[in-house]
TIMARVO-891452 format. One line per 5 residues: number of its first residue (from 1); their letters; for each residue x negated, y negated, z of N, C-alpha, C. Coordinates in nm, 2 decimals. Each point is the difference from the previous one (the first is absolute). Layout:
BEGIN
NUM> A> X,Y,Z,X,Y,Z,X,Y,Z ~ ...
! end
This chain:
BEGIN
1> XXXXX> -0.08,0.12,0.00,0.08,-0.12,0.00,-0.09,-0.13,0.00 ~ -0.10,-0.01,0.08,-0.08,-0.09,-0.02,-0.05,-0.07,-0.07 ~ -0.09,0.12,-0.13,-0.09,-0.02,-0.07,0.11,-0.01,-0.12 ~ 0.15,-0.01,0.01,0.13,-0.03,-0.12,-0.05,-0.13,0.00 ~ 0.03,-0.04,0.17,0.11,-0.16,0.03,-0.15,-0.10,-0.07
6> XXXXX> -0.08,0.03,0.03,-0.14,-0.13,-0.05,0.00,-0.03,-0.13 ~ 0.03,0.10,-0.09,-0.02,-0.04,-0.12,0.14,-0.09,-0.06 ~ 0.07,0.09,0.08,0.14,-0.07,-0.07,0.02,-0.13,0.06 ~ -0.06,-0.01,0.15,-0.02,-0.18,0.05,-0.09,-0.06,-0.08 ~ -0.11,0.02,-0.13,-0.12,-0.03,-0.08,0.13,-0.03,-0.14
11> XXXXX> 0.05,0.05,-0.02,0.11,-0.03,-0.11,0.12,-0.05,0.06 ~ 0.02,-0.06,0.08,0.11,-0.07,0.07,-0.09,-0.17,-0.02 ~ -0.09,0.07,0.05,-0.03,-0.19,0.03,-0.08,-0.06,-0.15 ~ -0.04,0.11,-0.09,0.01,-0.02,-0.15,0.05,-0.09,-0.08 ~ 0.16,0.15,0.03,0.08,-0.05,-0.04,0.05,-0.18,0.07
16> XXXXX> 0.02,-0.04,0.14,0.03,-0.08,0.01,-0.10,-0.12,-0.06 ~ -0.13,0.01,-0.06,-0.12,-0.11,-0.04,0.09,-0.01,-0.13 ~ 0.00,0.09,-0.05,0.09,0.00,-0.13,0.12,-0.10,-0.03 ~ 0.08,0.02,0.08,0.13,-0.09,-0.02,-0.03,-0.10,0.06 ~ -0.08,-0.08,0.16,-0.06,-0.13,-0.03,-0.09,-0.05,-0.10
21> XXXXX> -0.06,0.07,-0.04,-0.06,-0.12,-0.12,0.11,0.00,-0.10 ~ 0.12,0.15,-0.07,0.10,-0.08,-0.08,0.06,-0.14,0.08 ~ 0.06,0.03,0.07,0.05,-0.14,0.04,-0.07,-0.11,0.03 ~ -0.12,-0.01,0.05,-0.04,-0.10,-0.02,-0.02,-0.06,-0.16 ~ -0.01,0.09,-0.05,-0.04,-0.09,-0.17,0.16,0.04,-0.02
26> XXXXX> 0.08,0.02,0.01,0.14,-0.07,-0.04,0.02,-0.12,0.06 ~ 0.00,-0.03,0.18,0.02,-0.13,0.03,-0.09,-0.07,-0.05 ~ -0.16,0.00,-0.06,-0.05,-0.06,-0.02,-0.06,-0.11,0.15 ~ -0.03,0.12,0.08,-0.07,-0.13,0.12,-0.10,0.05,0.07 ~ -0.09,-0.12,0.04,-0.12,0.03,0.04,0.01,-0.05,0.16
31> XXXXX> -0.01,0.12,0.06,0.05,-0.02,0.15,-0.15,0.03,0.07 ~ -0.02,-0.10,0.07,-0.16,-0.02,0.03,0.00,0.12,0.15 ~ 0.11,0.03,0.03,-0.06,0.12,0.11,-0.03,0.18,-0.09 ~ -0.06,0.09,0.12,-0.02,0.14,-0.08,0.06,0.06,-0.03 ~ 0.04,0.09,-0.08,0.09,0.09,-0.06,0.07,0.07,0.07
36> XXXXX> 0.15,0.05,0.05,0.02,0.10,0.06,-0.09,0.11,-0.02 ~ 0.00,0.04,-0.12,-0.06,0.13,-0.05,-0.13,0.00,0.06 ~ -0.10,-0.09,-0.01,-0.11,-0.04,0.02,-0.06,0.03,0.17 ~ 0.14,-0.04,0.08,-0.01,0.01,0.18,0.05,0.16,-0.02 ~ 0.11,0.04,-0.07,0.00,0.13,0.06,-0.09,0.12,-0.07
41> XXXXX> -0.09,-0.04,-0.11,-0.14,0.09,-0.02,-0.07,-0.03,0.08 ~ -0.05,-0.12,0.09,-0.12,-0.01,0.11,0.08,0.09,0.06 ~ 0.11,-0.05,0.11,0.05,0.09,0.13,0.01,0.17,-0.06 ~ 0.02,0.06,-0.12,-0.02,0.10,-0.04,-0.15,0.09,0.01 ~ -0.06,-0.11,-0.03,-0.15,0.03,0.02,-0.08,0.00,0.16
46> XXXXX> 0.10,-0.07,0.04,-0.09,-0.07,0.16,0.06,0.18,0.07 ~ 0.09,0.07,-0.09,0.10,0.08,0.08,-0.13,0.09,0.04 ~ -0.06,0.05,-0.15,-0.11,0.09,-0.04,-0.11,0.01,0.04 ~ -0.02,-0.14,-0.01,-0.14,-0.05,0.04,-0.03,-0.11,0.11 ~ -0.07,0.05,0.14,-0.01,-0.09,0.10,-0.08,-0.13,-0.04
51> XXXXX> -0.07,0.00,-0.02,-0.16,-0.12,-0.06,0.09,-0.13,-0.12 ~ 0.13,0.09,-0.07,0.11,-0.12,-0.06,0.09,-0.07,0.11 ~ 0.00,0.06,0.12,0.10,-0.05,0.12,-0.07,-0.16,0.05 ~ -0.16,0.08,0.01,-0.08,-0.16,0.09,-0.03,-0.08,-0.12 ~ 0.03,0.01,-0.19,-0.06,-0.07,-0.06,0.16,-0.12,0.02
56> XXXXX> 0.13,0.07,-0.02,0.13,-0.10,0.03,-0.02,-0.07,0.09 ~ -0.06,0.05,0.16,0.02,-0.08,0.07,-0.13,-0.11,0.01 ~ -0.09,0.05,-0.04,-0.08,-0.12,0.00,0.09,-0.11,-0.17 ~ 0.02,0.03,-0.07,0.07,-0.07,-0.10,0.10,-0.09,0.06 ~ 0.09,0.04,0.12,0.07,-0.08,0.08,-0.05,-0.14,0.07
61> XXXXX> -0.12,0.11,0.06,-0.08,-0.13,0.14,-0.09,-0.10,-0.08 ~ -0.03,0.05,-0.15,-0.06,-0.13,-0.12,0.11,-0.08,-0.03 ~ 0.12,0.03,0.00,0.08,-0.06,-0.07,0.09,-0.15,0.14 ~ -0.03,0.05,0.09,0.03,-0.08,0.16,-0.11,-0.07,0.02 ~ -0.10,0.00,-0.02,-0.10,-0.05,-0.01,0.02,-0.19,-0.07
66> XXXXX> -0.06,-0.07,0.08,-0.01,-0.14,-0.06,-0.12,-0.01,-0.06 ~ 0.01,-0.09,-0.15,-0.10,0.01,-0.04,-0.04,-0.14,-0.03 ~ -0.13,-0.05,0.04,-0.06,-0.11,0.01,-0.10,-0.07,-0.11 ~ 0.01,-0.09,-0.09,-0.13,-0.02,-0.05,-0.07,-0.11,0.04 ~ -0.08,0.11,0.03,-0.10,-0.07,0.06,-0.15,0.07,-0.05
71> XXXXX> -0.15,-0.09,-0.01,-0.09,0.09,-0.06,-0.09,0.04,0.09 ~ 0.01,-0.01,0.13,-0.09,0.08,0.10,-0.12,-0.14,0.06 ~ 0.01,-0.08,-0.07,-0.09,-0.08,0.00,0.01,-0.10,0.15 ~ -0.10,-0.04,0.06,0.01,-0.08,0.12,0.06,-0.17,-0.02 ~ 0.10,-0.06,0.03,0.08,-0.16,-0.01,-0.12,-0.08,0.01
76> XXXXX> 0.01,-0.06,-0.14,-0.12,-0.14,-0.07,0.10,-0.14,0.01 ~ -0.07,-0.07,0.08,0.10,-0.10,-0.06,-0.05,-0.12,-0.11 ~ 0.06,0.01,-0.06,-0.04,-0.09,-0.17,0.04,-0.17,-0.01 ~ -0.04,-0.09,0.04,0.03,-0.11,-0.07,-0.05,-0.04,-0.15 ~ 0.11,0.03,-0.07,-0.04,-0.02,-0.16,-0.01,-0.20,0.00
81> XXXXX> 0.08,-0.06,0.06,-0.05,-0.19,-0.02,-0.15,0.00,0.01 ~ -0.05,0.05,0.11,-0.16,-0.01,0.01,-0.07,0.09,-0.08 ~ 0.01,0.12,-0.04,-0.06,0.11,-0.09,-0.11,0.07,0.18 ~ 0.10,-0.01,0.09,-0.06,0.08,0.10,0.06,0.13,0.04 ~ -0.08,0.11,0.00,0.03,0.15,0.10,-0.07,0.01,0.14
86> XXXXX> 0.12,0.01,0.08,-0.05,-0.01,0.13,0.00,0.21,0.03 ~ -0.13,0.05,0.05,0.01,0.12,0.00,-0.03,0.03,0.15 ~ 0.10,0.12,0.07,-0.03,0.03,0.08,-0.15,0.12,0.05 ~ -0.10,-0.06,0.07,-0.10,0.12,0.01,0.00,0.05,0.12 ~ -0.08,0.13,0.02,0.04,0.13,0.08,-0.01,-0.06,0.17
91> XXXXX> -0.07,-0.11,0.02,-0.05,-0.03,0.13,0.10,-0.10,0.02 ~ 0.12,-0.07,-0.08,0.11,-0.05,0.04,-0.08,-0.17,-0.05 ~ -0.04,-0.03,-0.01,-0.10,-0.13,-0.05,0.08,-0.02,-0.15 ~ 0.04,-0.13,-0.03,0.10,-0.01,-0.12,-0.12,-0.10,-0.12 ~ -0.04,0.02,-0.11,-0.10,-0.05,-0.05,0.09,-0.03,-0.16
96> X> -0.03,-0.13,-0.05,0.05,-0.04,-0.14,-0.13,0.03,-0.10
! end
């Protein structure tokens, strides 16, 4: 019974990839989240395979994540009227 129900859940969820992509190219829309079909081949896969379980959930804790640009670099402060950079150095001493 087991080794029926997997494959026929492998052509279930196929089949369902199948009729969302028809309908989406009948509606004609580009819906910026994941595909049903798409969530239920990972969780299909996560079923099988443990190492797919921690790659979703780190995929989650990336996606909660705030993301900042910023380039790592230490705060310069710039007066462009004078053409001066005031730079911070390691002993706390501020030099132009």
């Amino acid at each position: 019974m087991w080794g029926v129900s997997l494959p026929a859940l492998a052509l279930v969820l196929v089949g369902l990839a199948i009729m969302e992509l028809v309908w989406r190219r009948i509606r004609r829309t580009r819906e910026s989240g994941a595909p049903f079909s798409g969530v239920a081949f990972d969780e299909f896969t996560a079923f099988l395979h443990g190492s797919k379980r921690v790659e979703l959930d780190q995929r989650v804790t990336q996606s909660l994540m705030r993301e900042e640009e910023q380039d790592g670099a230490p705060p310069h402060l710039i007066d462009l009227d004078r053409g001066v950079v005031f730079l911070n150095r390691p002993d706390g001493d501020s030099k132009n």
